[in-house]
C-alpha positions in Angstrom: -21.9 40.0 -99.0 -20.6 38.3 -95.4 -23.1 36.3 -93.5 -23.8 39.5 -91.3 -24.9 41.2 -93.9 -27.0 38.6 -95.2 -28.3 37.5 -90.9 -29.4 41.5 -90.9 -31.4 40.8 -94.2 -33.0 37.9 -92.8 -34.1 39.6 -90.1 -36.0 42.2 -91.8 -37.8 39.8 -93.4 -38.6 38.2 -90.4 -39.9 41.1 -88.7 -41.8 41.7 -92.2 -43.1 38.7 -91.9 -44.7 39.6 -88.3 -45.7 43.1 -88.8 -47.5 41.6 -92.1 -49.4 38.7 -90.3 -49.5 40.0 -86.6 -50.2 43.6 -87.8 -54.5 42.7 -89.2 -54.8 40.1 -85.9 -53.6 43.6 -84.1 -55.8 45.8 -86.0 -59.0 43.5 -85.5 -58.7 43.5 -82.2 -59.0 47.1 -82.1 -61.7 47.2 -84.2 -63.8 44.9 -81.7 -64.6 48.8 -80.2 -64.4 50.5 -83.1 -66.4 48.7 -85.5 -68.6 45.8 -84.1 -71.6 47.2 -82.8 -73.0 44.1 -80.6 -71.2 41.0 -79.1 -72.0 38.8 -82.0 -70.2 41.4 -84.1 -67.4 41.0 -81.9 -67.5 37.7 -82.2 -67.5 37.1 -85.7 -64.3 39.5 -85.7 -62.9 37.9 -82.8 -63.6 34.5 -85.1 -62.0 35.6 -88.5 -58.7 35.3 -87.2 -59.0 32.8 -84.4 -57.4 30.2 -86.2 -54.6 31.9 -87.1 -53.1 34.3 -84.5 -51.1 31.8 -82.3 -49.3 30.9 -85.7 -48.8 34.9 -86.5 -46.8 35.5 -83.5 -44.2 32.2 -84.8 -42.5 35.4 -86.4 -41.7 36.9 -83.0 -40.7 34.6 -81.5 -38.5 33.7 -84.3 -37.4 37.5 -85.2 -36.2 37.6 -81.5 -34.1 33.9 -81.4 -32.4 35.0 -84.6 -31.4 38.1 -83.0 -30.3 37.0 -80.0 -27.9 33.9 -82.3 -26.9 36.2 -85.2 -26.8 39.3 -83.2 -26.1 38.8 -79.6 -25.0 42.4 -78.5 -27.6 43.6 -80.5 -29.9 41.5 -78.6 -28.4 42.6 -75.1 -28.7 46.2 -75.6 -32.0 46.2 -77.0 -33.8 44.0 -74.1 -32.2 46.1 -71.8 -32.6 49.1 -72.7 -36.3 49.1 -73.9 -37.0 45.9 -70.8 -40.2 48.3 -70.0 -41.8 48.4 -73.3 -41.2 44.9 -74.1 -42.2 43.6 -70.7 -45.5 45.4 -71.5 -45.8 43.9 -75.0 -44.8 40.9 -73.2 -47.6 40.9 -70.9 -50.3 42.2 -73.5 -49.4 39.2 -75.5 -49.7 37.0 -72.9 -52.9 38.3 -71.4 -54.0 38.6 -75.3 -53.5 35.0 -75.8 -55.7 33.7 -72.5 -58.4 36.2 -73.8 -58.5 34.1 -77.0 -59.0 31.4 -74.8 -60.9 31.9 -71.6 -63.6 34.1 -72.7 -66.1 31.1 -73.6 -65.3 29.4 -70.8 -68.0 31.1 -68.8 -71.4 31.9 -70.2 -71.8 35.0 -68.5 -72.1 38.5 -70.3 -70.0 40.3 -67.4 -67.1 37.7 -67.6 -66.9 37.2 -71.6 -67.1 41.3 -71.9 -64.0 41.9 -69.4 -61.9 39.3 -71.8 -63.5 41.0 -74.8 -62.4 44.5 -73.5 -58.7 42.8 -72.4 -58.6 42.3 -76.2 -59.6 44.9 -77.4 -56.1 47.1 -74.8 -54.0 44.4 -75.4 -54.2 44.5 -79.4 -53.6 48.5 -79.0 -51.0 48.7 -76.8 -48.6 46.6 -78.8 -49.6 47.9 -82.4 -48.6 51.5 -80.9 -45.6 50.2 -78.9 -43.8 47.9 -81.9 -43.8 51.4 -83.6 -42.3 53.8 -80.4 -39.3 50.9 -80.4 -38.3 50.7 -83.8 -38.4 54.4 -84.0 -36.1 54.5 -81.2 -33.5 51.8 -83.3 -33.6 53.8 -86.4 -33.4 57.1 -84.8 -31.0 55.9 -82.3 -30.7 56.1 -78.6 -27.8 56.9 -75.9 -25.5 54.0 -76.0 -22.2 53.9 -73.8 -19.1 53.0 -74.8 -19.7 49.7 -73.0 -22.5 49.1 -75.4 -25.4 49.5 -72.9 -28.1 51.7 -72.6 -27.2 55.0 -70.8 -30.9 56.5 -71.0 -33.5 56.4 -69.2 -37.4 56.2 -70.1 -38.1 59.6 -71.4 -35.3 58.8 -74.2 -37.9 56.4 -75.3 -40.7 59.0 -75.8 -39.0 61.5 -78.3 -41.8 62.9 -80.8 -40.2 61.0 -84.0 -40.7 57.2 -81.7 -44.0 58.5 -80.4 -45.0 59.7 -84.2 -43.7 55.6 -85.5 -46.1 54.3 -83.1 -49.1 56.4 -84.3 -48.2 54.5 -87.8 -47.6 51.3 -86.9 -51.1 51.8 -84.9 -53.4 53.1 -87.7 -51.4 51.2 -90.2 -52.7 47.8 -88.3 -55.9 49.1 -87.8 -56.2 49.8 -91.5 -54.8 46.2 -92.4 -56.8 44.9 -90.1 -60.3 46.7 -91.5 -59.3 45.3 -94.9 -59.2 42.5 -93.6 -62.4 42.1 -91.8 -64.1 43.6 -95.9 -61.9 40.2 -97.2 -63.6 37.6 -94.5 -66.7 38.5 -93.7 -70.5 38.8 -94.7 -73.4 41.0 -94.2 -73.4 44.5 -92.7 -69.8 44.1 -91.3 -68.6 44.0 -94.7 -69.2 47.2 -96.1 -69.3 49.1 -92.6 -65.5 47.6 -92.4 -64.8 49.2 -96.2 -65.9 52.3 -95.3 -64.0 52.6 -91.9 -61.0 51.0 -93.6 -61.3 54.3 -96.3 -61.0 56.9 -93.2 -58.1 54.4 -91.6 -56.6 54.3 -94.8 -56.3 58.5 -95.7 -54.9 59.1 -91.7 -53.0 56.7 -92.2 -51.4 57.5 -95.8 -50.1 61.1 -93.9 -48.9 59.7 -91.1 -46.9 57.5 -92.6 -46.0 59.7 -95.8 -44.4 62.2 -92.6 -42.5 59.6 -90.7 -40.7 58.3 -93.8 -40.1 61.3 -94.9 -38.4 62.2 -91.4 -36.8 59.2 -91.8 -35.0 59.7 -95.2 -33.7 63.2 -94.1 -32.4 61.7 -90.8 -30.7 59.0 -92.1 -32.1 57.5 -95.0 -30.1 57.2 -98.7 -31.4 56.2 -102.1 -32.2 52.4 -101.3 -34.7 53.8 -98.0 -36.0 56.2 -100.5 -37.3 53.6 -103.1 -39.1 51.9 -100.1 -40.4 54.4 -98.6 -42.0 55.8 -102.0 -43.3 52.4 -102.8 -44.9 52.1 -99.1 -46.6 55.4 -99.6 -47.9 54.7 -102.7 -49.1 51.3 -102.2 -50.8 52.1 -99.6 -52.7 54.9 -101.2 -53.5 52.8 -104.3 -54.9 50.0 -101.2 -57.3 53.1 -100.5 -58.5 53.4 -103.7 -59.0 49.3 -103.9 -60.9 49.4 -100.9 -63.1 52.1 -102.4 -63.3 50.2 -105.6 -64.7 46.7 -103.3 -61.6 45.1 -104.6 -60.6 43.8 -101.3 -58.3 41.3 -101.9 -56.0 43.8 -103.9 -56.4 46.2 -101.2 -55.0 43.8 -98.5 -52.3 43.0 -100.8 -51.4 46.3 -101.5 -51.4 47.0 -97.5 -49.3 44.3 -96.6 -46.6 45.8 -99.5 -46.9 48.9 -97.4 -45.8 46.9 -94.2 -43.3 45.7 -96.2 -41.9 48.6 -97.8 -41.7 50.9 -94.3 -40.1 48.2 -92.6 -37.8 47.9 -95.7 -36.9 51.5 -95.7 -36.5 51.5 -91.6 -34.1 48.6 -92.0 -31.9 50.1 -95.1 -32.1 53.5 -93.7 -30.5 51.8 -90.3 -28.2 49.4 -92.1 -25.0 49.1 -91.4 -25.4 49.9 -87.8 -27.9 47.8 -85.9 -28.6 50.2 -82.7 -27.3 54.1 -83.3 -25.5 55.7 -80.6 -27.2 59.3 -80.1 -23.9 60.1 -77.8 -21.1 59.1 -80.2 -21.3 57.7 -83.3 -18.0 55.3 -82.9 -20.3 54.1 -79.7 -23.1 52.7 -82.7 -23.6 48.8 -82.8 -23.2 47.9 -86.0 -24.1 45.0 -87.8 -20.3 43.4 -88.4 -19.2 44.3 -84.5 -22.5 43.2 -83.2 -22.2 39.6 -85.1 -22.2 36.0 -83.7 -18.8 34.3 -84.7 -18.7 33.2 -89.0 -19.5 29.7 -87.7 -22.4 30.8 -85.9 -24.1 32.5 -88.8 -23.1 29.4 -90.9 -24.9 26.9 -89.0 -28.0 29.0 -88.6 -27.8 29.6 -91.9 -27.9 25.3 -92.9 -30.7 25.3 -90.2 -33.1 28.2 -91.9 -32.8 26.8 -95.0 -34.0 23.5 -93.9 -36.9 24.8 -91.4 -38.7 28.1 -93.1 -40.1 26.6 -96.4 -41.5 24.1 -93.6 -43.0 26.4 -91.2 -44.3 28.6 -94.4 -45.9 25.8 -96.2 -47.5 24.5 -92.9 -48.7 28.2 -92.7 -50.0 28.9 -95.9 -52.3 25.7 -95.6 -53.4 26.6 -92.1 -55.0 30.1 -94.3 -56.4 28.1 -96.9 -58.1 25.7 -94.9 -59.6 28.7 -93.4 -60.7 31.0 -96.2 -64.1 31.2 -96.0 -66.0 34.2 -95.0 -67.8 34.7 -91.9 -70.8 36.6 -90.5 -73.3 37.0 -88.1 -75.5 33.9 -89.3 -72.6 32.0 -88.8 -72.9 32.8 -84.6 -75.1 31.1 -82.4 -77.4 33.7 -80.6 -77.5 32.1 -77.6 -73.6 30.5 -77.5 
């Protein structure tokens, strides 16, 4: 296996990693509106993963960096041909982040619901839009033979990118609802099983379609395994969140992420960015690659950093681990 081949692996873990962690912040954000049915509801949900969603988006930013080192055409083509989508997950995450932040800096009801609300679009919009762009690098999108994109926006907005982002948004949603069973108390608990139940079934046929569109466009025997163990552990994460076993259920749901970003990666692999106007146009993973030496530094570099960054994680969860609920939430904060 050559470096570029192993950089491409290590990427999909990395936006694994993301999808995993990023994907129940995302999905409890959306439930502010869905399920909390008070501000002190909100808040506890808003409070079960306040500790821990700056740290959840460490995966972007380091999914990006090691595409842009590893893969620096592949990084070129991408930012500029999807600029609009990511500028807007962009500035969701930005405005997501000073929502975390600013919304207790005032007592008033009118300014903390306005930065509840800006939660509550900006957790959406990305959840749905992660899925519309790596439909688009699967499927493939009009690539020059200068390698840029030769599209414009409607290219982005076919019905199999438009269908990714439906999963990726109920799939977070549900993630994020099994969640908010694991960390919390009271009513919230068993109203979030319940919703997580009806997330869950949506969710298992959305996916189930995608995958399987996947697999007939471009998938092979490797995609197939993944996407057969995503569908299935997700459906047996149903069943444990019907059972009250919630802590198998948001297991099994973060093998789902895991297993449809697997079979979205192996069903893409060996080209990086498919070229819907000519094949031989297709960035592929060994003519997209930084230089041997590159990949061999970064390589020396990962191996020192990650188990750092993950241990440092994993504590950061188990200082946090305790459940949550309304008692918990001053009336009058």
């Amino acid at each position: 296996m050559q470096l570029h081949d192993i950089w491409f692996a290590v990427i999909a873990v990395l936006w694994t990693g993301y999808f995993f962690l990023e994907g129940f912040d995302f999905g409890v954000g959306v439930l502010t509106r869905l399920l909390a049915r008070d501000r002190r509801e909100r808040r506890v949900l808003i409070n079960t993963i306040g500790p821990v969603w700056d740290g959840n988006e460490v995966w972007l930013l380091t999914a990006a960096g090691a595409t842009f080192a590893a893969f620096p055409d592949w990084y070129a083509t991408l930012f500029s041909g999807f600029y609009l989508p990511l500028l807007v997950i962009l500035v969701c995450l930005i405005v997501r982040g000073v929502a975390f932040e600013y919304r207790v800096k005032r007592t008033e009801k009118s300014w903390q619901d306005r930065w509840e609300a800006a939660l509550f679009v900006t957790s959406l919009l990305p959840a749905f839009l992660w899925g519309v762009a790596f439909g688009n690098i699967v499927h493939g999108v009009p690539i020059g033979a200068d390698k840029d994109y030769a599209g414009g926006l409607a290219d982005l907005l076919g019905p199999y990118a438009l269908l990714g982002g439906l999963v990726t948004l109920t799939l977070f949603t549900f993630h994020g609802a099994v969640f908010t069973a694991l960390k919390t108390t009271g009513g919230i608990r068993p109203r979030a099983r319940r919703l997580a139940t009806v997330l869950g079934l949506g969710s298992s046929v959305l996916t189930a379609v995608f995958l399987t569109w996947t697999q007939l466009h471009s998938g092979d025997g490797r995609s197939l395994v993944a996407a057969a163990a995503a569908v299935l552990a997700l459906l047996a994460a149903v069943a444990a969140n019907a059972a009250g076993r919630e802590g198998w259920a948001f297991g099994l749901s973060g093998v789902t992420i895991a297993g449809t970003v697997a079979a979205l990666f192996l069903a893409l692999f060996p080209d990086v960015m498919p070229s819907t106007l000519d094949p031989r146009w297709s960035l592929t993973a060994e003519g997209a690659a930084s230089s041997p030496y590159t990949l061999k530094i970064m390589t020396w570099c990962a191996a020192v950093a990650t188990p750092v960054v993950m241990l440092y994680q994993g504590w950061t969860y188990w200082v946090f681990r305790k459940r949550i609920g309304t008692q918990h939430i001053a009336e009058n904060h």
